[in-house]
N, C-alpha and C positions, 0 to 999 in steps of 0.2 A: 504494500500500500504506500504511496508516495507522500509524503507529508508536503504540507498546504503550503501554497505559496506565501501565505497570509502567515504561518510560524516564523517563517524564515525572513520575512519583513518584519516581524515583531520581535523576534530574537537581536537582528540588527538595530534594531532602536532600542531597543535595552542595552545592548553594550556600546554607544552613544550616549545614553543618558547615565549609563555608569561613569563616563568619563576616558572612554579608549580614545588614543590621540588618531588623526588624521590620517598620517601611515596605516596605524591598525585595521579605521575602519573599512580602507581602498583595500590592503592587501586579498588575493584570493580565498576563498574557503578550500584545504587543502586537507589530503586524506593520504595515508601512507600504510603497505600491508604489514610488515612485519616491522618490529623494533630497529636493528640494523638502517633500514631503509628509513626508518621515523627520525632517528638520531640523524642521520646525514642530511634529510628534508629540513630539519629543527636548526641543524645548524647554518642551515643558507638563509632561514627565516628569521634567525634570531634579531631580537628585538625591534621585529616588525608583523610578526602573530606566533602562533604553533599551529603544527599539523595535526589530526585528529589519528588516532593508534586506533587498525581494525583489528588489529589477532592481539590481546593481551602479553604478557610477560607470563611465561609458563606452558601457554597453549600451544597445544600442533598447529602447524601452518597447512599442512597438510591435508587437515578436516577440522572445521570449526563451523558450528550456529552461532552467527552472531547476538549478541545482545541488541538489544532496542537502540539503546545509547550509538551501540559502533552501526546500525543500518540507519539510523537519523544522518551520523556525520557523512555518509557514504551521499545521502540522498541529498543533504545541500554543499557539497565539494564541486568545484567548483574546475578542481586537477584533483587528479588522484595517478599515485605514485607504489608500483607495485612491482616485485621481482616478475610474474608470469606466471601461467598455469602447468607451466613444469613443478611448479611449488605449490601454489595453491589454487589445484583445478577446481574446488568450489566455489571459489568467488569470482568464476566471470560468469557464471549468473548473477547473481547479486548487483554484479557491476553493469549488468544489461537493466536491470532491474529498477536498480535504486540510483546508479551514475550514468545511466546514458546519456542525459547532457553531458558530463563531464568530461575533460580532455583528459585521457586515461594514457599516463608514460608507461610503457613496460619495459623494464633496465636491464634485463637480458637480451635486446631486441636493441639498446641504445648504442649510439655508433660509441666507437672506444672500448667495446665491454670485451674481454676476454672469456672464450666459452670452451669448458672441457668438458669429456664425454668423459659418463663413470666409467670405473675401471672392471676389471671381472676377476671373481675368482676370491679363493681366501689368500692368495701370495699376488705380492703385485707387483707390477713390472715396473723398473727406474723409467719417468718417464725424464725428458730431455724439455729443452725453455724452447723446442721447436715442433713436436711435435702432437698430434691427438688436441690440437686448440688450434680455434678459429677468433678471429677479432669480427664484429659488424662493423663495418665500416660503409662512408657515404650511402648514406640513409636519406636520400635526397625527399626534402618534403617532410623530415619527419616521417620515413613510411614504417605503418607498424603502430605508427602512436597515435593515429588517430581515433574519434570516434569509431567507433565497431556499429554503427549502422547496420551493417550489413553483414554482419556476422554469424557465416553458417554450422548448425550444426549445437546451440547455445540455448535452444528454446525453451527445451522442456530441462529442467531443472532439478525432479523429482529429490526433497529430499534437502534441498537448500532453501527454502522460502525462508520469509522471514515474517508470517504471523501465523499466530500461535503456537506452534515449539521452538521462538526463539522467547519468548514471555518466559521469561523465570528461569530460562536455562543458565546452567553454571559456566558455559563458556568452554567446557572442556569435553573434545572428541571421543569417543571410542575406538581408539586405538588400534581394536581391531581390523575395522574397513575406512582406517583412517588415509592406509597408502595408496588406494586404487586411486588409477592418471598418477602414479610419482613409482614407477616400477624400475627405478634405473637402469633403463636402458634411453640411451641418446644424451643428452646437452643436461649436464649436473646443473641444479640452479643453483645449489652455494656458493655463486659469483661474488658474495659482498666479505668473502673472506681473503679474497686477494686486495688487498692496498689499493692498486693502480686501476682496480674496477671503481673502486668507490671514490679514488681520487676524479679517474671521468665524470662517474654519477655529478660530483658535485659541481662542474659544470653544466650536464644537460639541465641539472634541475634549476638551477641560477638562469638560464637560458629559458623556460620553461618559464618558470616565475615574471620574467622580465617579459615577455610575450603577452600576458595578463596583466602584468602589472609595472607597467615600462617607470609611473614615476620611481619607481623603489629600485631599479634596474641596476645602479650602480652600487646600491646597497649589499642586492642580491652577489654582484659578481665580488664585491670588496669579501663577502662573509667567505662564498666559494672560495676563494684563493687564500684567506687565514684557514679554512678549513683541512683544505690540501697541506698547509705549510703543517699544520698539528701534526698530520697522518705522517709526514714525513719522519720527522720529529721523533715520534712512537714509534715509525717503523726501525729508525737507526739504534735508540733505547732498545726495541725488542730484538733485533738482528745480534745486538753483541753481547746479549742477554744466553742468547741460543747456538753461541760459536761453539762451546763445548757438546752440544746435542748433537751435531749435524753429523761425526761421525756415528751416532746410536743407533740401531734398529728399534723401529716400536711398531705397535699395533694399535689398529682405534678399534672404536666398536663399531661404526658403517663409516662408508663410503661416504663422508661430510664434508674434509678437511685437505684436499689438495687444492684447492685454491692458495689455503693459507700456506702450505708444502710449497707453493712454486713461489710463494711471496719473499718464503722466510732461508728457502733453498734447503729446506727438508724433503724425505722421502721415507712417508708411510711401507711398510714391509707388509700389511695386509690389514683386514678386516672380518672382524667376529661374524658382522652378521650382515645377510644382504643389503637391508634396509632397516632405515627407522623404525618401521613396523612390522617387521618379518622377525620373527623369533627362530635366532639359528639351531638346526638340529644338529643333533649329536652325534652327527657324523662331520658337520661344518665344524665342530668345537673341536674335534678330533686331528683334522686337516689344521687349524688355526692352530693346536699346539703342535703339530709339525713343527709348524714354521717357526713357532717360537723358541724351538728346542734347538733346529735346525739353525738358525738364523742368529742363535744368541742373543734374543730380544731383550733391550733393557728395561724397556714399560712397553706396559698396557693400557691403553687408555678408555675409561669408561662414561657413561654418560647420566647425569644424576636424574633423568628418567626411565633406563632403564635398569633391570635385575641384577643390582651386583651381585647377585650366582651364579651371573653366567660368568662372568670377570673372574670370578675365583676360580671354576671351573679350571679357567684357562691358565690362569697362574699354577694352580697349586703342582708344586716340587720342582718349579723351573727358575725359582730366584729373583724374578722379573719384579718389577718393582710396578705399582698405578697411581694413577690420578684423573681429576675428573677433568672433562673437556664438557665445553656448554657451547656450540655453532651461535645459538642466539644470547645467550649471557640474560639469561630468564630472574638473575637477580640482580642486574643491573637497576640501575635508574633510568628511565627511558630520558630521552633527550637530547641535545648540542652537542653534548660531550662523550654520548655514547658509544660511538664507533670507537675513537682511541682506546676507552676501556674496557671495551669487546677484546681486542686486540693485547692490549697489557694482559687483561687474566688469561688468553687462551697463551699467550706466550709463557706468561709465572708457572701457567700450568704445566707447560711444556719442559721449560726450564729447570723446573723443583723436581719433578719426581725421578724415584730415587727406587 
């Protein structure tokens, strides 16, 4: 159900007669999918509005009902800023639904982005800074980021609406048939854990913004390029944080984390379980401590939503030492300054275990 044009005039005069300055009231109404992507929107917008957060801190990106709250902000955005339905194939309904006005960016789709295809197997191969990745590049027109008018195959929804079992729901998927459309195979979307993805992003989106909202433009591009300057920053702090790692063997628990691997010039030795929501069997556990035996793995790394008994599983008698890894940093602080410390803890985590 689309909320009235009449809220969204009357929401705008309240925060007017709150006292929002000038900038604030002109800036876009902005929406952004996942935290990563919030935090980097948040900081090109800083101190000229916030982006509104659809998938909470904690939630699958994966499969989620939204609440009332996050299909409200969907419905008066005005841009909305999203990885792609490699990540989160339930919300391009929602986005036909509740943002069809909206100029909808998809940052896996953005020119600059660095795209790799997951890997296979419980042992993985060294990959090389040239091969198995593609960049988008000249995207002439924005193509990709348009309006989805005309977009086939998005109709029927079954299963995503958003009245009545998004009323009262707690926000959090079922795990179970949370991965159907994310079966890794093709284009990984954990692109926001490579640095120089999200160093682009924060131009497209400064670019982006300034399209909508051209008096803030210089604003927009001043925030992008202090943003970029952060990322660098962390990235050099994390890089010689992680010089002793690089000759290590470790293990994750899926297929999340080579973006950040080709960022930081690490190289995963394998993966416990297919996917996010694939529960490895015990004959994958089996093959995983091959490799760990075989390979001399010095960690394992786990993920604080899933089973650490599968993690023991795979340790236990082989010396290997763990720690947790979190792709979205689900106890972060959402915001500006997100991304850098997305990047600090997955590095400390990287760095500490022992």
């Amino acid at each position: 159900m689309r909320i009235s044009s009449m809220w969204k005039n009357g929401a705008a005069a309240v925060a007017l007669l709150a006292g929002a300055g000038e900038a604030w009231a002109e800036v876009p109404q902005v929406a952004a999918d996942i935290t990563p992507v919030h935090g980097l929107v948040a900081r090109v917008m800083q101190g000229l509005g916030e982006p509104a957060l659809v998938v909470p801190p904690g939630a699958s990106p994966h499969g989620y009902a939204m609440r009332p709250s996050e299909a409200r902000a969907l419905d008066q955005a005005d841009l909305v800023f999203w990885m792609g339905g490699a990540l989160t194939p339930w919300l391009e309904g929602p986005l036909e639904e509740l943002a069809g006005d909206a100029h909808r960016v998809e940052l896996l789709e953005a020119e600059g982005t660095e795209v790799l295809a997951f890997r296979k197997g419980a042992r993985f191969e060294v990959h090389t800074h040239d091969e198995d990745h593609g960049r988008h590049e000249d995207h002439d027109d924005h193509a990709g980021h348009e309006d989805h008018a005309d977009h086939q195959g998005h109709e029927d929804h079954g299963g995503h609406g958003h009245e009545g079992d998004a009323e009262g729901h707690d926000g959090h998927a079922d795990h179970g048939d949370a991965h159907s459309g994310h079966d890794h195979e093709g284009a990984d979307p954990h692109a926001w854990l490579l640095p120089a993805n999200a160093q682009a992003w924060l131009d497209v989106i400064a670019m982006e913004l300034a399209e909508h909202d051209p008096d803030n433009a210089a604003a927009y591009k001043a925030n992008a390029e202090a943003g970029k300057q952060e990322i660098a920053e962390t990235v050099a702090s994390i890089s010689a944080s992680l010089e002793p790692f690089r000759a290590k063997q470790f293990i994750v628990f899926h297929d999340a984390y080579q973006y950040f691997e080709r960022g930081f010039g690490l190289n995963a030795a394998g993966a416990i379980s297919l996917g996010d929501a694939v529960k490895p069997s015990p004959a994958r556990i089996a093959e995983v401590r091959g490799v760990v035996a075989d390979l001399k793995v010095s960690c394992v790394f786990s993920e604080p939503q899933f089973n650490p008994g599968v993690v023991a599983t795979v340790l236990d008698g082989t010396g290997a030492g763990t720690a947790l890894l979190d792709p979205l940093g689900a106890k972060l602080e959402p915001g500006p300054q997100f991304y850098p410390a997305l990047l600090r803890e997955i590095g400390n985590a990287i760095a500490g275990c022992e």
